[in-house]
C-alpha positions in Angstrom: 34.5 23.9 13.4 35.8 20.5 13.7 32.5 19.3 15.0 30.6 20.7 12.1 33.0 19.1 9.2 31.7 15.9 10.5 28.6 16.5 10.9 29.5 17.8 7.0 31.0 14.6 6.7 28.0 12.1 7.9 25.9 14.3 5.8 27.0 13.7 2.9 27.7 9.8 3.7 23.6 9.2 4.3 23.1 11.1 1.1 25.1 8.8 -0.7 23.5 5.7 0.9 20.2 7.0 -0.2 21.1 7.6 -3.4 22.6 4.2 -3.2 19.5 2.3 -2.2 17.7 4.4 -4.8 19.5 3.4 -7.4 19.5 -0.7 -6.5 15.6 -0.2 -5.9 14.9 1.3 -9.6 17.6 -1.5 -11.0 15.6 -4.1 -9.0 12.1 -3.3 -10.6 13.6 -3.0 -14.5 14.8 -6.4 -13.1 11.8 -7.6 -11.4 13.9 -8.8 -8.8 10.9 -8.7 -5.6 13.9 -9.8 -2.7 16.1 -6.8 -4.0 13.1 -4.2 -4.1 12.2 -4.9 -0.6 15.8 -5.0 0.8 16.6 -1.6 -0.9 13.0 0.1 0.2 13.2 -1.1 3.7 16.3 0.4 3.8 15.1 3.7 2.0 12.0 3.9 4.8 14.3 3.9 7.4 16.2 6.5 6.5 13.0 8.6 5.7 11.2 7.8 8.8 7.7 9.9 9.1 9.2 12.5 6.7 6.2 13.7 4.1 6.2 15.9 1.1 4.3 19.8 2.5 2.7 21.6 0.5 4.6 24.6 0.9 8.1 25.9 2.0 6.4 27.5 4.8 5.1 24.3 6.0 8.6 22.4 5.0 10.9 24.4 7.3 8.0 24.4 10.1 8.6 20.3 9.4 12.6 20.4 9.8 12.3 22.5 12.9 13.7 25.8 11.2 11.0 28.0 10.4 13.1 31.2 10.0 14.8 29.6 6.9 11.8 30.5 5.4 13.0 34.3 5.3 16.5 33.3 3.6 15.0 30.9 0.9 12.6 33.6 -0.4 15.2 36.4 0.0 17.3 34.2 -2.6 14.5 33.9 -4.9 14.2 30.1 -3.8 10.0 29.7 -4.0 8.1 26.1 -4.5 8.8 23.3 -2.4 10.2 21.4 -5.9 12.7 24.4 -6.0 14.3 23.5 -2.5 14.3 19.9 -3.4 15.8 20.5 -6.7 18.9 22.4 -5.3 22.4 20.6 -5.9 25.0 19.8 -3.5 26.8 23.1 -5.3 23.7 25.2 -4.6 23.7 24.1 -0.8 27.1 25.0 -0.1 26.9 28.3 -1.6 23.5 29.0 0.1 25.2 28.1 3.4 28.4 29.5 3.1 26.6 33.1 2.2 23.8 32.7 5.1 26.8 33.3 8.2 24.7 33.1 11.2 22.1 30.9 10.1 24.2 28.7 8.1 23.4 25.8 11.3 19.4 26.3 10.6 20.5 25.8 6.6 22.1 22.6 7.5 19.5 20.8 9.4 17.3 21.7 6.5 19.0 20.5 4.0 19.2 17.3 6.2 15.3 17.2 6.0 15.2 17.7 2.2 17.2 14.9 2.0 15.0 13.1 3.3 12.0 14.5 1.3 13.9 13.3 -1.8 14.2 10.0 -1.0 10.6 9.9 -0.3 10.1 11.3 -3.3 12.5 8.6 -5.1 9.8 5.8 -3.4 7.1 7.5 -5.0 8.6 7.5 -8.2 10.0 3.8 -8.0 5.4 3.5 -7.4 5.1 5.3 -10.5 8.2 2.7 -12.7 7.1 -0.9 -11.2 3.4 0.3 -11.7 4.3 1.3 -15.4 7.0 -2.3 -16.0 3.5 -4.4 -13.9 5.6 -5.7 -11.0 2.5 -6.0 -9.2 4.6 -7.8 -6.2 6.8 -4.9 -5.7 3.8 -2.9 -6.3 2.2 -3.9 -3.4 5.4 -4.1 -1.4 5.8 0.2 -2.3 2.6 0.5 -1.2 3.4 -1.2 2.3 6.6 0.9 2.5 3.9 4.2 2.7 5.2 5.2 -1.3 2.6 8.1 -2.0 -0.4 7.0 -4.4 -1.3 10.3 -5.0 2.2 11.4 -6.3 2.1 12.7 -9.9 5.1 12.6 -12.2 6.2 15.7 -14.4 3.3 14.7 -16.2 1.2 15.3 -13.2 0.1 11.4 -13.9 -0.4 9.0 -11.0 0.6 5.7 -11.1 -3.2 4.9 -11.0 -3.2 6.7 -14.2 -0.4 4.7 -15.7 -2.1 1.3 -14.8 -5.1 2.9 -16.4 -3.4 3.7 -19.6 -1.6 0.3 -20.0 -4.7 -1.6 -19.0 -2.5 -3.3 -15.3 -6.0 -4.8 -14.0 -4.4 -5.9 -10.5 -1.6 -2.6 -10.1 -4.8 -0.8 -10.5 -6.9 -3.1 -8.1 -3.9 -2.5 -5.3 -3.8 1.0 -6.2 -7.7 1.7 -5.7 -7.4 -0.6 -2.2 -5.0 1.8 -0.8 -7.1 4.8 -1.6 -5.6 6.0 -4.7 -7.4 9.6 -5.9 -10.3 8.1 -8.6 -10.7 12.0 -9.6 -6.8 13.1 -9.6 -6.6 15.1 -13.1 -2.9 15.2 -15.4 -1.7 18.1 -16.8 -4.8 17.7 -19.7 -7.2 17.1 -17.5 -7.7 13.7 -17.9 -8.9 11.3 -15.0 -8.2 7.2 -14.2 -11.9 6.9 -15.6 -11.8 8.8 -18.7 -8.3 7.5 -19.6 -9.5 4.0 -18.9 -12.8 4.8 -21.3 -10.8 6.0 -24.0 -8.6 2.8 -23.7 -11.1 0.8 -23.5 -10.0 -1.0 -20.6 -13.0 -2.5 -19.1 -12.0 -4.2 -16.4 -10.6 -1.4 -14.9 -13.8 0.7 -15.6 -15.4 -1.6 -13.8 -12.9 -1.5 -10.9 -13.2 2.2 -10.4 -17.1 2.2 -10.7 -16.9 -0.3 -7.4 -14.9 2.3 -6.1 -17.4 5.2 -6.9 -20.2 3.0 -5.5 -21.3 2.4 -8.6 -23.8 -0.7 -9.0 -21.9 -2.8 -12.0 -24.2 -5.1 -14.1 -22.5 -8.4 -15.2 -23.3 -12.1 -15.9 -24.2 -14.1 -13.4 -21.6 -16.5 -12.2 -21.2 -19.6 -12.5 -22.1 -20.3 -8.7 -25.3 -18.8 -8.9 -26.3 -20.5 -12.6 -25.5 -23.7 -10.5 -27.8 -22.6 -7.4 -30.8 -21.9 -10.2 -30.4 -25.4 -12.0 -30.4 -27.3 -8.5 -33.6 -25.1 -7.8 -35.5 -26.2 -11.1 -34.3 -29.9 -10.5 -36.5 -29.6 -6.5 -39.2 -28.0 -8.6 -39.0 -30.9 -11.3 -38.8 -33.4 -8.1 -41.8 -31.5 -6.6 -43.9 -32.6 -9.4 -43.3 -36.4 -9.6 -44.2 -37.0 -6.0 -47.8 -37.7 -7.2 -49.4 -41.0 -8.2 -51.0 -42.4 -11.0 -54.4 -40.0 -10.5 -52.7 -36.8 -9.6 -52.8 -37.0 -5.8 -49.6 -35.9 -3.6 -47.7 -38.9 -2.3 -47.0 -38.4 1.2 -43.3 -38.6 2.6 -42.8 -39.3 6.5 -39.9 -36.3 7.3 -39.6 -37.0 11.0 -38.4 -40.5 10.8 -37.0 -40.3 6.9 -34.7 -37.3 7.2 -35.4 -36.2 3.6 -37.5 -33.1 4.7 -35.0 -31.8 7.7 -34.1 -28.2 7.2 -30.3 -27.3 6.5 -29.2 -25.6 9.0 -25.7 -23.6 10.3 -24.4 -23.1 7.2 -23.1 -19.7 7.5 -21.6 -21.1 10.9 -19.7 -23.4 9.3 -18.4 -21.3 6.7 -17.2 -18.8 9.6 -15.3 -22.2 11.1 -14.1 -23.2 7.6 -12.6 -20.0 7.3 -10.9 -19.4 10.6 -9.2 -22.7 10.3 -7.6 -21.6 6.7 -4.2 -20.3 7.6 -3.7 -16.6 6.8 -2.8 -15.6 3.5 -0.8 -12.8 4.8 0.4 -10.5 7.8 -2.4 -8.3 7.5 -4.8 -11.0 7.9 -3.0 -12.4 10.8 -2.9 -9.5 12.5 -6.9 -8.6 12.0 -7.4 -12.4 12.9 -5.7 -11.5 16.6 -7.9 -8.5 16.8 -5.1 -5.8 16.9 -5.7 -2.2 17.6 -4.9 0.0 14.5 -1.8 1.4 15.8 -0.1 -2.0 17.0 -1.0 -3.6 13.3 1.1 0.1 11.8 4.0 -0.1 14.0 4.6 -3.9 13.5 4.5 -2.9 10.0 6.4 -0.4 10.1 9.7 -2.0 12.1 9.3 -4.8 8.9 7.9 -7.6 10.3 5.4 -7.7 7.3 6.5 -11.1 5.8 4.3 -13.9 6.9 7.2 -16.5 6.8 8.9 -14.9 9.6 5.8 -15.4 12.0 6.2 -19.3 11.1 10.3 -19.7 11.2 10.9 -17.4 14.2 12.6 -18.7 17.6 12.3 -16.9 20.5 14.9 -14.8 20.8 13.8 -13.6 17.1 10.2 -12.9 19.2 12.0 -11.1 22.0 14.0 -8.3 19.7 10.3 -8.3 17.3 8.9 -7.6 20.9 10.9 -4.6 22.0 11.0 -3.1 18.6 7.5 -3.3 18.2 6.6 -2.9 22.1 3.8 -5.5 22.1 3.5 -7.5 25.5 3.6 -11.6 25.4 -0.1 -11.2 25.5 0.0 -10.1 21.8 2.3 -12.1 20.8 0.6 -15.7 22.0 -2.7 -13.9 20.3 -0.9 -13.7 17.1 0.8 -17.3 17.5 -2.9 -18.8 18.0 -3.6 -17.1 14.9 -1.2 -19.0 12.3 
C-alpha cells in the first residue's frame, strides 16, 4: 500500500510538470520568446520519450504494456482513443478504485496516457506558433518530432492553417518535413484548395513542387544575365572581321583569349565545402553520418550549432556517452565546422 501511494504520489508530480511545461511552451509562442519554446519542449520530449498517438485503444494498451485493459475500458463504455485521453484525474480514480484486481494494469496506463497527452500538447503548440508565424519555434516543434499530420477539432493541420493565413516559410518547413499535401478538414477541404481559394500563390506554387508539378515562372535574374553576356560574344563574334568582310585571325595558344573555362563545377564543390555550416543538420551530413547517429544526436538535444563551436572537452565527453558516438565521430564532425 505504502509503495503504491507513492508511486500515486510521483504520478501525479510528472503530470503536473507536464502540464507545467505545457503551459510555459504555449505562453512562450503568444510571446514569441524562441529560448523559452525550446527550454519548455526539450523538456516536454523528454518526458514523452518514443510515446506516439495509436490509432486505436486496442493498439494503445498493447503500447503501455497492458493489453487486457482493453476488456475493462470497453466494459465501461470507454471507446476511441480521444475518450481515454479525455478522462479526468476524477475519472481515473474512480475507474481504478472500481477495477480491484486490475487496478495495477489501470495505473501504468494511465501513466502512458499521460504521456500521449503531452504529445498531443506538442502537436497542438505546431498547430498555435504555425497559426501566430513563429516560424523559429516552428521549425524548432518540428525538430522536437510535434506531429505534422495532427488535426485540431477542426480536423485542420497546421499546414492548413499556414495555407489559410498565407505563412509562405511555416508552410515551406511544414512541406520539408513531409506534411500530408492531400490531408482533408472536416469540409473536405485540402492545403491546395484552401490555398486556391485564398489566393495564396506562393504557397500554390510550394505544394505543386511538392506534387512534382513542373511550375512555370520568370526567368531569374541569373539566367537574364547569362543570355545578355551571350548576345554581347555573338556581338563580339561579328566585329572580328576587317574592312572587306574577312575573319581576323586571333593566335589562342600564345594569347590566352580562346582557352576553354574549365573546373567550374569543381570549384563551386570547394567553395561550398569551405562555407561553414548553416546548421547541425548540415554539419552532421557534411561528416557523412549514418541516419541513426544524425537522430539520436538529435534527439539527446545537441541540435544547436553554437554548442559544436563553444564546447570543451569534458562538454564532448558527457555529448559522447549520451549520444554513444566514438572519438572517431566526433573528430569527423570537428573537421566539419
Amino acid at each position: 500500500l505504502s509503495r503504491s501511494r507513492t508511486m500515486g504520489a510521483c504520478n501525479s508530480a510528472e503530470r503536473e510538470g507536464l502540464s507545467t511545461d505545457v503551459d510555459g511552451l504555449m505562453q512562450a509562442i503568444r510571446h514569441q520568446d524562441v529560448d523559452d519554446a525550446r527550454t519548455f519542449a526539450r523538456r516536454i520530449r523528454r518526458q514523452v520519450g518514443s510515446a506516439f498517438i495509436p490509432p486505436t485503444v486496442q493498439a494503445l494498451c498493447r503500447d503501455a504494456g497492458v493489453p487486457q485493459a482493453t476488456r475493462l475500458l470497453q466494459s465501461n463504455e470507454i471507446e476511441g482513443v480521444s475518450a481515454v485521453m479525455d478522462l479526468s484525474n476524477d475519472e481515473w480514480t474512480k475507474l481504478i478504485a472500481e477495477s480491484k484486481s486490475s487496478a495495477s494494469q489501470l495505473r501504468r496506463l494511465r501513466i502512458y496516457v499521460t504521456k500521449l497527452n503531452a504529445q498531443r500538447d506538442l502537436n497542438e503548440a505546431l498547430i498555435v506558433a504555425t497559426k501566430e508565424e513563429v516560424v523559429s519555434i516552428v521549425s524548432l516543434l518540428i525538430k522536437q518530432r510535434a506531429s505534422v499530420a495532427y488535426a485540431d477539432n477542426h480536423n485542420k493541420t497546421a499546414l492548413m492553417w499556414a495555407c489559410m493565413q498565407g505563412s509562405v516559410e511555416p508552410a515551406r518547413l511544414l512541406i520539408e518535413a513531409k506534411a500530408n499535401i492531400d490531408a482533408m478538414d472536416a469540409r473536405g477541404r485540402t492545403p491546395m484548395s484552401l490555398a486556391k481559394d485564398l489566393g495564396q500563390d506562393e504557397i500554390v506554387n510550394l505544394l505543386d513542387k511538392a506534387r512534382g508539378v513542373v511550375v512555370e515562372k520568370r526567368p531569374s535574374a541569373a539566367i537574364d544575365a547569362k543570355h545578355a553576356e551571350k548576345d554581347q560574344e555573338d556581338d563580339a563574334e561579328e566585329d572580328d572581321v576587317d574592312d572587306y568582310g574577312r575573319k581576323i585571325f586571333v593566335d589562342t595558344k600564345h594569347s590566352g583569349a580562346g582557352k576553354k573555362k574549365g573546373g567550374g563545377k569543381k570549384k563551386k564543390a570547394e567553395k561550398k565545402a569551405q562555407e561553414p555550416p548553416k546548421d547541425v543538420y548540415e554539419l552532421l551530413d557534411r561528416a557523412g553520418l549514418p541516419i541513426a547517429v544524425r537522430e539520436r544526436i538529435m534527439e539527446e538535444g545537441y541540435d544547436e550549432l553554437d554548442w559544436y563551436h563553444t564546447s570543451n572537452e569534458r562538454d564532448w565527453e558527457r555529448m559522447m556517452k549520451a549520444c554513444q558516438i566514438t572519438k572517431t565521430v566526433k573528430d569527423r564532425i570537428l573537421a566539419c565546422l
